[in-house]
N, C-alpha and C positions, 0 to 999 in steps of 0.2 A: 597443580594445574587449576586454570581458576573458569568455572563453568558459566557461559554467558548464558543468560535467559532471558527469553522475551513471551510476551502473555495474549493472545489473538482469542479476542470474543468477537461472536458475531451478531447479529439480531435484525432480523425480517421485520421491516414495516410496511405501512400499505404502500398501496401504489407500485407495489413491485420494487422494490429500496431493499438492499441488504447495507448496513452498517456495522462494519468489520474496525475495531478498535484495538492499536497494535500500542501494548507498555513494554520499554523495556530497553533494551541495545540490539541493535539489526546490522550484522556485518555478515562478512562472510557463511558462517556456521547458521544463526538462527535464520538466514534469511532462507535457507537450502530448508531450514525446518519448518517455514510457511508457506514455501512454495504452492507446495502438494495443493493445501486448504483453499489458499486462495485463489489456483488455478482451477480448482473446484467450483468456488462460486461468480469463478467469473465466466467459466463455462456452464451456467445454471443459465433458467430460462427469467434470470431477472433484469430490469430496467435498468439502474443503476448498482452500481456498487461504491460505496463510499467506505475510503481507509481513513480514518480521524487517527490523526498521527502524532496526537498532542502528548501523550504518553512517552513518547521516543528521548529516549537521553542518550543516545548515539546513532550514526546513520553515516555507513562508508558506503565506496560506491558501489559495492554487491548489494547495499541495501535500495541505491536508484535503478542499479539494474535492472531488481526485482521490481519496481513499478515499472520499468519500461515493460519488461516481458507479460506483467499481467494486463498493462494497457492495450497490448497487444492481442491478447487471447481475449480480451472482452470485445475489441474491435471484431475480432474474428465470429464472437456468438451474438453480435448485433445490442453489448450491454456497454453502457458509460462508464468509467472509471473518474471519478473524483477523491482527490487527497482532501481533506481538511485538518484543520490545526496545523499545521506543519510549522514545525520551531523557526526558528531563525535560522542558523545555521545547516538545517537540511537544505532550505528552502538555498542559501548560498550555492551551494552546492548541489543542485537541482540547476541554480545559472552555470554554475561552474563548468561543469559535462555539458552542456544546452538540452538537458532533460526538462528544462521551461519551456520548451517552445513545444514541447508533444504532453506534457502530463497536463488535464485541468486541476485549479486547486481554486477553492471556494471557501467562502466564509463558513463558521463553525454553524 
């Protein structure tokens, strides 16, 4: 059995900015493993939150899922949700489901 692993740092800047930096493969399993975290700080009392997703060497749709639901919970605690980096191929597939028409993504 082969263990998928993905690696979620975080780090507070000013202005009220968390940037959360996901390396790794996000499918099904690890995405359930960051949920928690990230539902965490999007339910925190901060401005944005930014996932730089340049790290990602896979991304199925449990993994857009998981930006839609935290998009959501940050819409809910009055915080931004911005992607940046996002590969090629997420970003495909980010059009694919029309998870582009609700996520923002922004230069790095």
């Amino acid at each position: 059995m082969t263990t998928t692993l993905i690696d979620l740092k975080s780090t507070v800047r000013s202005e009220g900015d968390v940037r959360v930096t996901l390396t790794g493969e996000l499918d099904f399993h690890t995405a359930r493993q960051v949920e928690p975290r990230l539902t965490g700080l999007a339910e925190s009392s901060h401005r944005r939150l930014v996932l730089d997703l340049s790290g990602i060497s896979f991304c199925d749709s449990s993994g857009i899922g998981l930006f839609l639901r935290v998009d959501q919970r940050c819409r809910w605690a009055g915080t931004r949700l911005w992607l940046c980096g996002v590969p090629p191929l997420v970003a495909k597939s980010m059009r694919v489901l029309g998870a582009d028409r609700v996520l923002r993504t922004v230069a790095t």
